[in-house]
C-alpha positions in Angstrom: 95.2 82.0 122.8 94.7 82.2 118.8 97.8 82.6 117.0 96.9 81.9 113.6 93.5 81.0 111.6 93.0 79.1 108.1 89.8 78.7 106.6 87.5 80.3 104.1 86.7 83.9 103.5 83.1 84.3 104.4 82.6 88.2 104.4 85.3 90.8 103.7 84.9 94.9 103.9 87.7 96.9 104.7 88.2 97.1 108.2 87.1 93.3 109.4 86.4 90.2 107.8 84.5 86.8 109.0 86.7 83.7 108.5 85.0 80.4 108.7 87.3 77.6 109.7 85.1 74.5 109.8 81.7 75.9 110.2 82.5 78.4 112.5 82.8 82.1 111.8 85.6 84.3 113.2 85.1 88.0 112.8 88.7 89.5 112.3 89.7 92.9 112.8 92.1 93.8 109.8 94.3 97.0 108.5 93.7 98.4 105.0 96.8 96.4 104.0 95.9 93.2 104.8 92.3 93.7 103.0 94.6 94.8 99.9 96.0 91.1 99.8 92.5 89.0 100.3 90.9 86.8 98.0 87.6 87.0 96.9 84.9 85.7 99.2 84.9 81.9 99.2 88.9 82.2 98.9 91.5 80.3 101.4 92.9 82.9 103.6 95.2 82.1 106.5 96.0 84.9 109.3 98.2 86.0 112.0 96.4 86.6 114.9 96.7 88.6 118.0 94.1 88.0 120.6 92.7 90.6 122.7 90.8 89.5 125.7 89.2 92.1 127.4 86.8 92.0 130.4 83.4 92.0 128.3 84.8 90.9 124.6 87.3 88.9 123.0 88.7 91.0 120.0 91.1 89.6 116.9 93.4 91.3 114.7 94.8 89.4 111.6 97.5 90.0 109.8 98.8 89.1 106.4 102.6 88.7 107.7 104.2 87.8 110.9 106.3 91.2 110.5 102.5 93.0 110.2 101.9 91.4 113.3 105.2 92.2 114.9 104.4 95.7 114.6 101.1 95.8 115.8 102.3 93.7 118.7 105.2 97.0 119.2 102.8 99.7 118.5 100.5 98.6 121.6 102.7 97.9 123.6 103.4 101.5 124.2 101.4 103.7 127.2 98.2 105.0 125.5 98.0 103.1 122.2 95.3 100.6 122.2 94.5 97.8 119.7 92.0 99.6 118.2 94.7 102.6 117.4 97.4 100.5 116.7 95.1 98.9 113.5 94.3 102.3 112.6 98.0 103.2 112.5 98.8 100.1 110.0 95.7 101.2 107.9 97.0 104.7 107.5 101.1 103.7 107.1 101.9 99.9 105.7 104.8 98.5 108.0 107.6 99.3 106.0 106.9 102.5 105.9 106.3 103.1 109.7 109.5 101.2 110.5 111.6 103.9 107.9 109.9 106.8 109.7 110.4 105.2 113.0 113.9 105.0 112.4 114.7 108.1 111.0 112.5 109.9 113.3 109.7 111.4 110.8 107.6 112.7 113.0 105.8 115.2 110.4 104.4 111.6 108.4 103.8 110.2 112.1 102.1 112.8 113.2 99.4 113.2 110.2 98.3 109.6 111.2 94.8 109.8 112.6 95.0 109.6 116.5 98.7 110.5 116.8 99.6 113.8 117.6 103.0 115.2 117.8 103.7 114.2 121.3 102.7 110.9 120.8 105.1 110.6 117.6 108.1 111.6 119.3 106.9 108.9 122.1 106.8 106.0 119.2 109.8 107.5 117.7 111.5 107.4 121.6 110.4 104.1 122.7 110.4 101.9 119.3 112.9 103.3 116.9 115.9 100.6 118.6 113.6 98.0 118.7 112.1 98.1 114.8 115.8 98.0 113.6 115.8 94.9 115.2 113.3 93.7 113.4 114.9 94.5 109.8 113.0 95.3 106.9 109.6 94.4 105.8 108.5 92.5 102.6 105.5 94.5 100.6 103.4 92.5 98.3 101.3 94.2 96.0 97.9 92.7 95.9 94.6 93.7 94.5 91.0 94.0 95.7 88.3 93.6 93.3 84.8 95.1 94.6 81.4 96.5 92.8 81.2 100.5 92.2 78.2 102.1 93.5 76.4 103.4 97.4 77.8 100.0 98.7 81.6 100.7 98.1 80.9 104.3 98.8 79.3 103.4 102.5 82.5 100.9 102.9 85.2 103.5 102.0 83.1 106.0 104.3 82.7 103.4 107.5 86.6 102.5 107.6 88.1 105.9 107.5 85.1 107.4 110.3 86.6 104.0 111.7 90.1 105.6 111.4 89.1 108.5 113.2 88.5 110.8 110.2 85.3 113.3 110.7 82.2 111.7 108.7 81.7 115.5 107.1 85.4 115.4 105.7 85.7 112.6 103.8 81.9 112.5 102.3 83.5 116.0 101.2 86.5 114.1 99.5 84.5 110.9 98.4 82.5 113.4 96.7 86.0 114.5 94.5 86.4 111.0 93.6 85.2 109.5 90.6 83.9 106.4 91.3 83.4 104.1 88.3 82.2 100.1 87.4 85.8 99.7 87.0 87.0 100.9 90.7 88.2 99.3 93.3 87.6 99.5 97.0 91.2 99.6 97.4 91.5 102.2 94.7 89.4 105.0 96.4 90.9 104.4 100.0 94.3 105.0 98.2 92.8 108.2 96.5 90.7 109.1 99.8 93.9 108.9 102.1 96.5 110.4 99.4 93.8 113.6 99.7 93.1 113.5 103.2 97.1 113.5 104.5 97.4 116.5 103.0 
């Protein structure tokens, strides 16, 4: 079982990158927050990793923190939340947040996360609001992401949140209010694209 990977940052876009750790190439599912805090390409990056062995594919997620990681680990763990959901949760909400609505039982901000509906929220709120205060708070580290402007950063913004679960019409329709400039950043227009599309 992989637990943690150090090596060189290959390939990076938001929603997996390719770590290569002696010559050979992990590709690494990652949330939006963990793309936030990676080098450029060529850069030293070293991972948390949860393995996800599934009959036809081995999957892994990396995370920045062992607390990231933590909560993914919680989030799956309940009935009907997959791997695949519980990223998309940490790309939508950064872990400190989701533990503060967790424990005070926001379902509204819960709730407008992509994938979880109401009954679901009251569910995470249920099952994992004793076991998050457990856990204690979580460390944010503000990082930056530097990325070219143009159809490539566009298509990238676009492929993560259809990734998220966000209709391909809806945010072409709110990429299209966003200006996108030489100076942006990936990270930049995700934050803008999310800020509209929780609304």
């Amino acid at each position: 079982m992989i637990a943690l990977l150090t090596g060189k940052l290959a390939h990076k876009s938001p929603d997996f990158i390719i770590l290569d750790v002696n010559g050979v190439g992990y590709r690494v599912q990652i949330p939006f927050s963990t793309y936030y805090a990676l080098p450029e390409t060529g850069g030293a990056v070293a991972l948390h990793i949860y393995t996800n062995v599934k009959e036809d594919a081995i999957n892994l997620y990396g995370f920045r923190t062992m607390e990231e990681k933590e909560m993914f680990q919680l989030l799956i763990s309940i009935s009907g939340i997959g791997p695949k959901l519980g990223n998309g949760i940490l790309s939508n909400i950064g872990a400190e947040e989701l533990c503060q609505a967790l424990v005070q039982g926001d379902l509204a901000r819960l709730a407008s996360i992509p994938g979880i509906g109401k009954k679901t929220a009251e569910r995470l709120v249920l099952e994992l609001r004793e076991k998050v205060k457990k856990l204690g708070t979580f460390p944010t580290a503000p990082a930056t992401a530097k990325a070219g402007a143009g159809r490539d950063m566009h298509d990238d913004v676009l492929s993560a949140l259809v990734n998220l679960g966000y209709k391909e019409s809806l945010v072409q329709k709110v990429l299209g209010e966003i200006d996108i400039t030489a100076d942006s950043s990936v990270e930049t227009i995700l934050k803008l694209a999310l800020k509209k599309l929780m609304r």
